[in-house]
C-alpha positions in Angstrom: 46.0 31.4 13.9 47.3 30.3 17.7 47.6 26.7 15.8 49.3 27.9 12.6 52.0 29.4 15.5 53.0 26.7 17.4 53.4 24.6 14.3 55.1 26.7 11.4 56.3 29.5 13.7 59.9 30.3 12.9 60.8 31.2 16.6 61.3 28.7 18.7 59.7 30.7 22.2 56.6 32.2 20.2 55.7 28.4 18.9 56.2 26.8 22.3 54.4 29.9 23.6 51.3 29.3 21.1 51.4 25.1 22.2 51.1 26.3 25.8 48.4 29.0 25.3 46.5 26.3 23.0 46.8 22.9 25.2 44.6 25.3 27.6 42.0 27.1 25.3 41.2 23.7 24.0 40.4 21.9 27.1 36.7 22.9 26.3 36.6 21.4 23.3 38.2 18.0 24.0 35.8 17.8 26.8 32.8 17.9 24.5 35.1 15.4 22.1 35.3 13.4 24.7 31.7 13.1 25.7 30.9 12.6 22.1 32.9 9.9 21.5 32.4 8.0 24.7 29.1 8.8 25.7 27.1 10.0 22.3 25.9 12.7 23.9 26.6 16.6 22.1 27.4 19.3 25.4 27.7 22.4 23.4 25.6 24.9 24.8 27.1 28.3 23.2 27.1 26.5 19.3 31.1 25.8 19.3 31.4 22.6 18.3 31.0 20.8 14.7 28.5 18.7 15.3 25.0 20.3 15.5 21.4 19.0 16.9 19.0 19.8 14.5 15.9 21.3 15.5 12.7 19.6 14.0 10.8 21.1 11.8 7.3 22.5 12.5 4.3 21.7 10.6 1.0 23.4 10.5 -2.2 20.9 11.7 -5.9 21.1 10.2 -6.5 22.8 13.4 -3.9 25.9 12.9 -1.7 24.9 15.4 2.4 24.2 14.8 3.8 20.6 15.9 7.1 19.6 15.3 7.0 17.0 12.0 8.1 13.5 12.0 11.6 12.9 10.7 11.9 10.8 8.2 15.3 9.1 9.7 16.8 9.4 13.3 19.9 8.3 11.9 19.7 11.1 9.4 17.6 14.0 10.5 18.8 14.1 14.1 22.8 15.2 13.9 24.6 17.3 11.1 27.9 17.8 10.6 28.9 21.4 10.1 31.7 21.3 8.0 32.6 25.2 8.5 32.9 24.5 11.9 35.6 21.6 11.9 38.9 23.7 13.7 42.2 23.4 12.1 44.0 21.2 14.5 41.7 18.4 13.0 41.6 17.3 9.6 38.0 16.6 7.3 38.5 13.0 6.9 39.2 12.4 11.1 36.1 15.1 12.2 33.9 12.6 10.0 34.8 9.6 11.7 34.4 11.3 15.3 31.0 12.6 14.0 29.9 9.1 13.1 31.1 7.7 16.4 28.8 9.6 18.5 25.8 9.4 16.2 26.3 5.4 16.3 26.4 5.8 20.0 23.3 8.1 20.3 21.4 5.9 17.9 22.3 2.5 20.4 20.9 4.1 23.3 17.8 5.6 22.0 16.9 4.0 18.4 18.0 0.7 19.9 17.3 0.8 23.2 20.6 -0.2 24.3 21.6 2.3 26.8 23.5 -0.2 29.5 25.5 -0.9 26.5 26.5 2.3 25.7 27.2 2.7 29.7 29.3 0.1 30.6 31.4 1.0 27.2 32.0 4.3 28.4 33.4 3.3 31.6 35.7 0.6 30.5 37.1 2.9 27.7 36.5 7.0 28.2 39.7 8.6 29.0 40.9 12.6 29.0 41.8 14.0 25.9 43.9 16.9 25.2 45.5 18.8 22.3 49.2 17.3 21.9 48.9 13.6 22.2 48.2 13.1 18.6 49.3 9.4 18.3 46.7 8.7 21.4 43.8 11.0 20.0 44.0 8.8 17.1 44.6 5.3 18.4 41.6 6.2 20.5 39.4 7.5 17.4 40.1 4.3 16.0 39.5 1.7 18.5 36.1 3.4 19.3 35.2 3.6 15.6 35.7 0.0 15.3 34.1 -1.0 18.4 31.0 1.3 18.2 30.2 0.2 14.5 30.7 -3.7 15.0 28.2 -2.6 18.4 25.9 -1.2 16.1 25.7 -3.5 13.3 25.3 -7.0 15.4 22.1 -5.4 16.8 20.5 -4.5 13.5 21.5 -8.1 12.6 20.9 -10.1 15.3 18.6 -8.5 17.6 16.9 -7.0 15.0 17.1 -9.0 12.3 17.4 -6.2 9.6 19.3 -8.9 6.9 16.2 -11.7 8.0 13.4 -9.3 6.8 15.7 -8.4 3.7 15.6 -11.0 2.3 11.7 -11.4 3.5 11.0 -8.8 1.4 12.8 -10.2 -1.3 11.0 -13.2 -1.1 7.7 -12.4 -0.9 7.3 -8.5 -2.4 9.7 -9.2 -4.8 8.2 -12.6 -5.6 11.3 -15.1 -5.3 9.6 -17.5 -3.0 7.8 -19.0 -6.3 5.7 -21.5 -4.8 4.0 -19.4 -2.2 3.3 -17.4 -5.4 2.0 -19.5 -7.6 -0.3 -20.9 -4.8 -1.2 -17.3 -3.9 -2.1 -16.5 -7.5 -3.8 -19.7 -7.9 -6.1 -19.7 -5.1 -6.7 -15.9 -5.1 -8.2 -16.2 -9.0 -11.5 -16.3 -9.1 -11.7 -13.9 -6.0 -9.9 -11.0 -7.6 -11.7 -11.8 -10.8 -15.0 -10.1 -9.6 -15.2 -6.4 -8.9 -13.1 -4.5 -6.8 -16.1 -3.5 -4.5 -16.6 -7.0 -3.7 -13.5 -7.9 -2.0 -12.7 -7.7 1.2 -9.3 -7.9 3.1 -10.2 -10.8 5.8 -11.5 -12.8 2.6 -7.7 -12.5 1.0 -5.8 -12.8 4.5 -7.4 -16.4 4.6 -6.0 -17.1 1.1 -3.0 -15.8 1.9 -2.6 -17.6 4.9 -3.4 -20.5 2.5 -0.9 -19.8 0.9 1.9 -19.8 3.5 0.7 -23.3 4.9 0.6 -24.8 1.1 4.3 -23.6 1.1 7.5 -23.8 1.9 7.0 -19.8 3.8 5.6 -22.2 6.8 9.3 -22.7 8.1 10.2 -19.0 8.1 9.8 -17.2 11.4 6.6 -16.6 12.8 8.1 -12.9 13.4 8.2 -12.6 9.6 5.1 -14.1 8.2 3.5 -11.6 11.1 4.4 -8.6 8.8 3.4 -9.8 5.7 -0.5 -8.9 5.1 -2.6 -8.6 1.9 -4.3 -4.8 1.5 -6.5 -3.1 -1.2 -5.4 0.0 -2.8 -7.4 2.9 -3.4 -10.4 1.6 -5.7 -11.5 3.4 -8.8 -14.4 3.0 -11.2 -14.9 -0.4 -13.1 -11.4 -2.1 -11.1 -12.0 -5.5 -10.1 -9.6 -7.2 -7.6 -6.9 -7.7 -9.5 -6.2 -4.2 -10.0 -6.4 -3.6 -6.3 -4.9 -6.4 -4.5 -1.3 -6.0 -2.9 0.7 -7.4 -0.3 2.1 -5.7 2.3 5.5 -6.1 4.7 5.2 -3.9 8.1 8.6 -2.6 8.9 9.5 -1.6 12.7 11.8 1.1 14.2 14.9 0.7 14.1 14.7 -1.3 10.7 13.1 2.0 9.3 16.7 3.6 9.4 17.7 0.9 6.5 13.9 0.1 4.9 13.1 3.6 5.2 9.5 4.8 3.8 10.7 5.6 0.0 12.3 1.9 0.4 8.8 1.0 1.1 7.0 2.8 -1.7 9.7 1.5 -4.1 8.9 -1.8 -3.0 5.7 -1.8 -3.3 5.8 -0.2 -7.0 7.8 -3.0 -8.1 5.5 -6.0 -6.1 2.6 -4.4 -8.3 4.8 -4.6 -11.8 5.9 -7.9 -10.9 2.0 -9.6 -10.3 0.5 -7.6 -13.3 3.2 -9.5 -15.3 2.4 -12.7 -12.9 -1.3 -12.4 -13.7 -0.9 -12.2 -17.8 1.4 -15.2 -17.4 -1.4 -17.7 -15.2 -3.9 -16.0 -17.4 -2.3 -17.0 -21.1 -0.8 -20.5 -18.9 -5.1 -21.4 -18.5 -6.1 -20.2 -21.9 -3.1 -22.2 -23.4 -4.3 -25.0 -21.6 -7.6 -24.8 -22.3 -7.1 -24.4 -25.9 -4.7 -27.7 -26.0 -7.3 -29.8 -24.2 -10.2 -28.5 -26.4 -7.9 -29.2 -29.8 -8.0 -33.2 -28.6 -12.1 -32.6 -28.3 -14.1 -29.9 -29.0 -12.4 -28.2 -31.5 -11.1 -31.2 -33.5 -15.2 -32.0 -34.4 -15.7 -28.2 -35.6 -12.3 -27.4 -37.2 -13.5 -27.2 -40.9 -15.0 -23.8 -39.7 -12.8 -21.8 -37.2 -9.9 -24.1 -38.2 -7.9 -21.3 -39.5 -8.8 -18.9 -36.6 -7.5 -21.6 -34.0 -4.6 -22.2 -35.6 -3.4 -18.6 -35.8 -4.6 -17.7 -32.1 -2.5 -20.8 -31.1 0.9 -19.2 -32.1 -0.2 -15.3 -31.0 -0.8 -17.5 -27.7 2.4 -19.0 -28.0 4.2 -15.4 -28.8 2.6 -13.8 -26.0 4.0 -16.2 -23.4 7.0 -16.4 -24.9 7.7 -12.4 -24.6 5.7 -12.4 -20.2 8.7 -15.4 -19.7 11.3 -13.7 -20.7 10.4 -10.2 -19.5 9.8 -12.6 -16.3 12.9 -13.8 -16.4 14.9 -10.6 -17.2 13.5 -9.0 -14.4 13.6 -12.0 -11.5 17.1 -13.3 -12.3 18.9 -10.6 -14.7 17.8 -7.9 -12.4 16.9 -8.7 -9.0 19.3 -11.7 -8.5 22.4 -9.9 -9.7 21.7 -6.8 -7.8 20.9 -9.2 -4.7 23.9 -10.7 -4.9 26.1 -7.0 -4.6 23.9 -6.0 -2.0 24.9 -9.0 -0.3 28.7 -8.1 -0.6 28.4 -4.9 0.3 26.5 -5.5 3.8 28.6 -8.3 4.6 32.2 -6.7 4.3 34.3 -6.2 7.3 34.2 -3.0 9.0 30.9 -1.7 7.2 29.1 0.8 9.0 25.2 1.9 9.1 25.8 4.8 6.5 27.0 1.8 4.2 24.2 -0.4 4.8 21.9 2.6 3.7 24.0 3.7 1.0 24.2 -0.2 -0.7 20.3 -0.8 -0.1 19.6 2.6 -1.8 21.6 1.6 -4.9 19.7 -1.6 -4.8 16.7 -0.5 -4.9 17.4 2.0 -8.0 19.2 -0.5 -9.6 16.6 -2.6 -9.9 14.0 0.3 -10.4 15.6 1.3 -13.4 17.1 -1.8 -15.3 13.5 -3.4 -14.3 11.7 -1.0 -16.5 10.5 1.0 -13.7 12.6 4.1 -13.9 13.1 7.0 -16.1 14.6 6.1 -19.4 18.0 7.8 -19.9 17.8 8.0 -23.5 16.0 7.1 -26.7 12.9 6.3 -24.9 9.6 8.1 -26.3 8.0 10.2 -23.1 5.9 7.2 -21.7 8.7 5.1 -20.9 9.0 1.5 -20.6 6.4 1.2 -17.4 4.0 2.7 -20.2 4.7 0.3 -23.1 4.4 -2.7 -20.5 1.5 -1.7 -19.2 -0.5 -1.6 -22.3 1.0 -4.6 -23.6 -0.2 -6.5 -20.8 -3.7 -4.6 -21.6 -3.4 -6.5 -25.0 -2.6 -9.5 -23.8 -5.1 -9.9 -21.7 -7.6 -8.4 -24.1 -6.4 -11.2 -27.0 -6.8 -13.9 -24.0 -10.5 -12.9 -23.8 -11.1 -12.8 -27.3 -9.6 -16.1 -27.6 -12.0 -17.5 -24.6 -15.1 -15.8 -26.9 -13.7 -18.3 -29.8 -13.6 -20.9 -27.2 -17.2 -20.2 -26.7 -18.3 -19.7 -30.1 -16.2 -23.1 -31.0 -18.1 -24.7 -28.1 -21.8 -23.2 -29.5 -20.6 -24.5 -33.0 -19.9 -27.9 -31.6 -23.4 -28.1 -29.6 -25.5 -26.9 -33.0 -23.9 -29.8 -34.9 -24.9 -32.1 -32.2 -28.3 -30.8 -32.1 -28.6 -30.9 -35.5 -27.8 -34.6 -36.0 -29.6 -35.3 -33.0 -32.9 -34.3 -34.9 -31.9 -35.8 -38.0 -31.5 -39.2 -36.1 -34.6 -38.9 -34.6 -36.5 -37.9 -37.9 -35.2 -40.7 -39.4 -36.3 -43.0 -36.9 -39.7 -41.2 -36.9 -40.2 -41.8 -40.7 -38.6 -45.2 -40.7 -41.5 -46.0 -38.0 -43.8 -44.7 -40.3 -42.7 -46.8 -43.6 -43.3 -49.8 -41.5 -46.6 -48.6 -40.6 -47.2 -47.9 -44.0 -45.8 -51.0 -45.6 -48.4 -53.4 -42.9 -51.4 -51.1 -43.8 -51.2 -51.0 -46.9 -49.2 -53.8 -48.6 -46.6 -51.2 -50.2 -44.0 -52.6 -51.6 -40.8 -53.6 -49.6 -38.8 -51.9 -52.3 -40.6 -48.5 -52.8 -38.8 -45.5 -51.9 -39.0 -43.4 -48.9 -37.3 -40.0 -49.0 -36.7 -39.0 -45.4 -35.8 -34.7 -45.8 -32.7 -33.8 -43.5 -34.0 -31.3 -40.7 -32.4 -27.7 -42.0 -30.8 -25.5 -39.0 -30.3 -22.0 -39.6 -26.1 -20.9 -39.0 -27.3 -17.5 -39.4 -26.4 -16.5 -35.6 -23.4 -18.4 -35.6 -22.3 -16.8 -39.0 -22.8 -13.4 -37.2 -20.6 -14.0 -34.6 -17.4 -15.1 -36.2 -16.8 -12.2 -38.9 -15.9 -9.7 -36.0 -14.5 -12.0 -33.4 -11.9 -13.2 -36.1 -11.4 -9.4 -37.1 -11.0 -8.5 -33.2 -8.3 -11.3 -32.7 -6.2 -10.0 -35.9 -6.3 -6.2 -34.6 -4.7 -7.3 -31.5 -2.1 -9.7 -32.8 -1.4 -6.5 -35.0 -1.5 -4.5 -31.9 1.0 -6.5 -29.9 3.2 -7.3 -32.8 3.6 -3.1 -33.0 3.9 -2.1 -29.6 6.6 -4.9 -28.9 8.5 -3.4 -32.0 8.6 0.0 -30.6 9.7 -1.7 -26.7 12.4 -3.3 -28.7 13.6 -0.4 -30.1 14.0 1.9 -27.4 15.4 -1.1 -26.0 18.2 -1.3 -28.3 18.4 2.5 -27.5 19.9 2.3 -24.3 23.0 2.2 -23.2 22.5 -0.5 -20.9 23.9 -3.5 -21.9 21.7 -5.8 -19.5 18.4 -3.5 -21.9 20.4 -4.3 -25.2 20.2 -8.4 -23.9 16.4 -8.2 -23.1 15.9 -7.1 -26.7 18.1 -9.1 -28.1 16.5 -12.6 -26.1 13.0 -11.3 -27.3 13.7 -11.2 -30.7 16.7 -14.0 -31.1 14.6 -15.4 -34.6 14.6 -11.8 -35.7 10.8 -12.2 -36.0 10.1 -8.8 -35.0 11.2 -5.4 -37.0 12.2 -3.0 -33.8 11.8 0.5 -34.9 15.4 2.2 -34.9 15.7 5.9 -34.0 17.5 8.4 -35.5 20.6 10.3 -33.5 18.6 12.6 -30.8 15.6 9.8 -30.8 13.4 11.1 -33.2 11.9 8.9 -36.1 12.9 6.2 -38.3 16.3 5.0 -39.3 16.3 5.7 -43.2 17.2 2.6 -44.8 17.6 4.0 -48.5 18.9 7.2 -49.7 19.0 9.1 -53.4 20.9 10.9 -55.0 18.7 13.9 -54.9 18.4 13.3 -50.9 22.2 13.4 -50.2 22.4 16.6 -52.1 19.5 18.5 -50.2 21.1 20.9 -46.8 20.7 20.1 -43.7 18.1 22.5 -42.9 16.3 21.1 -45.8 16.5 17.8 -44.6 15.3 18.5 -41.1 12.4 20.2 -42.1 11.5 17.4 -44.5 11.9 15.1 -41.6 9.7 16.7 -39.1 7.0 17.0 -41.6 6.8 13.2 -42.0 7.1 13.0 -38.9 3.7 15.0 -38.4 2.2 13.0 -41.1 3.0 9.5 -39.6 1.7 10.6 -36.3 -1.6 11.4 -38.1 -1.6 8.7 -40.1 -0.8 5.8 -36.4 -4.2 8.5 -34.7 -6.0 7.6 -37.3 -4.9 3.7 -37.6 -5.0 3.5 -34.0 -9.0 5.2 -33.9 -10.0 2.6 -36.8 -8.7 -0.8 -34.5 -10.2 0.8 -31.7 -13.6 0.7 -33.4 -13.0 -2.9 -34.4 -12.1 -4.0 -31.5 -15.1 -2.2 -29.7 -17.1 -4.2 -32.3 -15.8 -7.2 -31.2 -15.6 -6.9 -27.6 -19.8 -7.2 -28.7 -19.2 -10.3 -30.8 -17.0 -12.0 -27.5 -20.1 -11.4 -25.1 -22.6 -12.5 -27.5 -20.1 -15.7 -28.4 -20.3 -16.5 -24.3 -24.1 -15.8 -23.7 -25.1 -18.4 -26.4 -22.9 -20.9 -25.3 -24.5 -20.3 -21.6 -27.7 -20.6 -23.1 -26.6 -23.9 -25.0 -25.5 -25.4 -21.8 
């Protein structure tokens, strides 16, 4: 009110009156604005000023007794800015910045250690304030707003190397160092092959460090390739090691104000997405290497019987790792590279502040959350979501790579019976052409008199066994795959994200697949024909017609889906016995 009189106050004595009585009830407050500004410390004992010192918040132990909790962020938890609180003779936009001042300040001499700092600045610049001198409140604001953030933001980069260990974890959680990867994967395969029980974390540190010698990683700092460790997760029943296996980067105060624990966890979320896909593609890479040697050899000899069957797991093969590429790709280059390159902008521009640092890693981290599949669907998207689908598509794939290594072995076990087989024939031969010529001495035969030698007769009867439901097993899951990637692709093309609407559109570019269209709202098929009698029904009508074929097509995929699983259970038997007679060949 004094304010609002010695600046719109139509009497000249009451508004000079109000200025005089104000320039001295304010010297309080531009005291603690001044120590705030200059010094980052808050000296507000009765609650007056608009900046508040939260209290931390209490938490009960096991053991009954209170302790005050952890924050999750000095930079966040420690001041507040009380909005209610901001007087008149300031306006929102200037008590923000002054809030932000002395919160930088606090943070450089306790989060970063950099009290002398802090000192030395407050000597060279703190001068009295008092209400009046506008044009010098404000030049001052402003010079210490720029100096305090530049201040604070060349000691998370250089003496903290906050951009160094972004684009660390970039590298190696978010797998853009590619050789260190492949190396990684490579040597960590057979290990994570066996059960999760069996692994231990000193045995995959080794390979990791492997890994970072093989590599170009060697020539980052040694402060970096400290922090990055291989862990296990938590294990369940029947896991083996590739389930459990992650890598880990160890993030230090201050740094934790930017890579703050959710930035961690998000991290870590998408490093697990990332080397389920990396595993299907170095699994389908050997089996599609395997099967192109063995067409040169093995399976050239036996082709007149699983001919066929190779030929058609050749292109499901070729199928597969053409959709784990370009999901691969998408994600790696569509995804994380585009979003890499804003957060790059956005940390680099002048005058940025710790608040924007924050702000643009936050975005970049749900950016790539949710256009790399990871996030809630906004629309169109059946309740599993895209993780879901992925996930069990990757089951399949790696399911059809087995089956195909059961063919291998059966194939192999085919090729080893013919062998055998003419092996004995040969030597029957040779035993009854021995004979003749014992014969012919003894006894004076004739030279000319026949000799019918009887070809040695090998039961196929096991081998005959084994095909029937290992072929059946490898058509349910190229069935499988073929429907699941149809339903991806349409809740694909269901998004309004164009970057989505490009991932379908790369997948299917020969229009070999037929992606299931919704209908508005997201809920069945896209009708394709209509009648007569159909346009004329009501809408009510045509609703409740829809959700009861809806019903019915829901019971009608259970009961498709409990029949494969059946025949695939059937095979999974034919695969083991396929590989235990080839063992037992060997």
């Amino acid at each position: 009110m004094i304010h609002s009189f010695s600046t719109s106050h139509g009497d000249p004595f009451v508004a000079a009156f109000a200025e005089r009585m104000l320039a001295q009830i304010t010297r309080p407050f531009y005291e603690m604005l001044r120590q705030w500004i200059y010094d980052g410390e808050l000296s507000d004992p009765y609650h007056e000023f608009f900046v508040h010192e939260q209290r931390p918040k209490l938490e009960i132990s096991e053991s009954g007794i209170a302790r005050p909790a952890p924050a999750t962020s000095v930079w966040e938890d420690k001041y507040k800015l009380e909005e209610a609180m901001i007087p008149s003779i300031i306006a929102e936009e200037f008590a923000k910045k002054i809030f932000l001042i002395g919160k930088s300040l606090n943070f450089i001499r306790y989060g970063c250690g950099d009290s002398a700092w802090v000192e030395a600045y407050c000597k060279d610049a703190s001068r009295e304030l008092h209400y009046g001198d506008t044009a010098t409140l404000e030049r001052s604001i402003d010079k210490a707003y720029k100096t305090t953030m530049a201040r604070l933001i060349d000691l998370m980069d250089n003496k903290f190397k906050l951009f160094e260990h972004l684009r660390a974890l970039k590298s190696y959680i978010l797998l853009g160092q590619g050789d260190f990867i492949a190396l990684l994967m490579e040597s960590l395969a057979p290990a994570l092959e066996r059960p999760a029980g069996t692994q231990y974390r000193h045995t995959l540190t080794a390979q990791l460090e492997h890994a970072v010698r093989g590599s170009i990683a060697q020539y980052d700092s040694p402060d970096i390739l400290s922090r990055l460790d291989a862990r296990l997760l938590e294990l369940a029943h029947s896991d083996i090691g590739w389930d459990v296996f992650t890598l880990e980067y160890r993030i230090d105060a201050p740094v934790d104000v930017v890579i703050t624990a959710w930035a961690s966890r998000q991290y870590l979320m998408v490093f697990n997405f990332l080397w389920r896909i990396k595993r299907v593609e170095f699994a389908l890479g050997s089996t599609w290497r395997r099967c192109m040697t063995g067409a040169r050899g093995v399976l050239a000899l036996v082709d007149n019987r699983p001919g066929g069957d190779w030929k058609n797991a050749r292109c499901c093969i070729a199928e597969m790792i053409h959709f784990v590429n370009q999901l691969q790709y998408y994600i790696l280059f569509e995804v994380i590279e585009a979003r890499w390159a804003e957060l790059q902008r956005a940390i680099t521009k002048p005058n940025a502040t710790l608040d924007d640092l924050i702000h643009a890693h936050t975005t970049y981290l749900n950016d790539i959350t949710h256009k790399g599949l990871l996030g809630k669907p906004k629309s169109g998207v059946r309740e599993e979501g895209f993780a879901h689908q992925i996930h069990y598509l990757l089951k399949t794939m790696l399911a059809y790579k087995d089956s195909v290594d059961g063919l291998y072995s059966y194939s192999v076990a085919e090729f080893t019976r013919r062998q055998e087989q003419s092996a004995r024939q040969e030597t029957g031969l040779a035993a009854a052409q021995k004979k003749r010529r014992s014969a012919l001495v003894d006894e004076g035969a004739r030279a000319d008199s026949p000799f019918p030698v009887a070809p040695v007769a090998l039961s196929a009867a096991s081998s005959d066994s084994v095909l029937p439901p290992l072929r059946q097993r490898l058509e349910d899951l190229s069935k499988s795959f073929r429907s699941r990637v149809n339903v991806l692709l349409g809740d694909l093309l269901a998004q309004p994200d164009a970057d989505m609407k490009f991932l379908a559109t790369v997948m299917n570019f020969n229009n070999v697949y037929s992606p299931r269209k919704k209908a508005r709202g997201g809920k069945g098929k896209t009708p394709t024909t209509t009648t007569t009698s159909v346009r004329s029904r009501s809408e009510k009508e045509t609703k409740e017609d829809s959700k009861e074929g809806m019903i019915k097509e829901a019971k009608g995929d259970k009961e498709k889906e409990e029949h494969a699983d059946k025949r695939l259970a059937a095979g999974d038997d034919a695969v083991e016995g396929a590989k235990e007679k080839e063992k037992m060949n060997t």
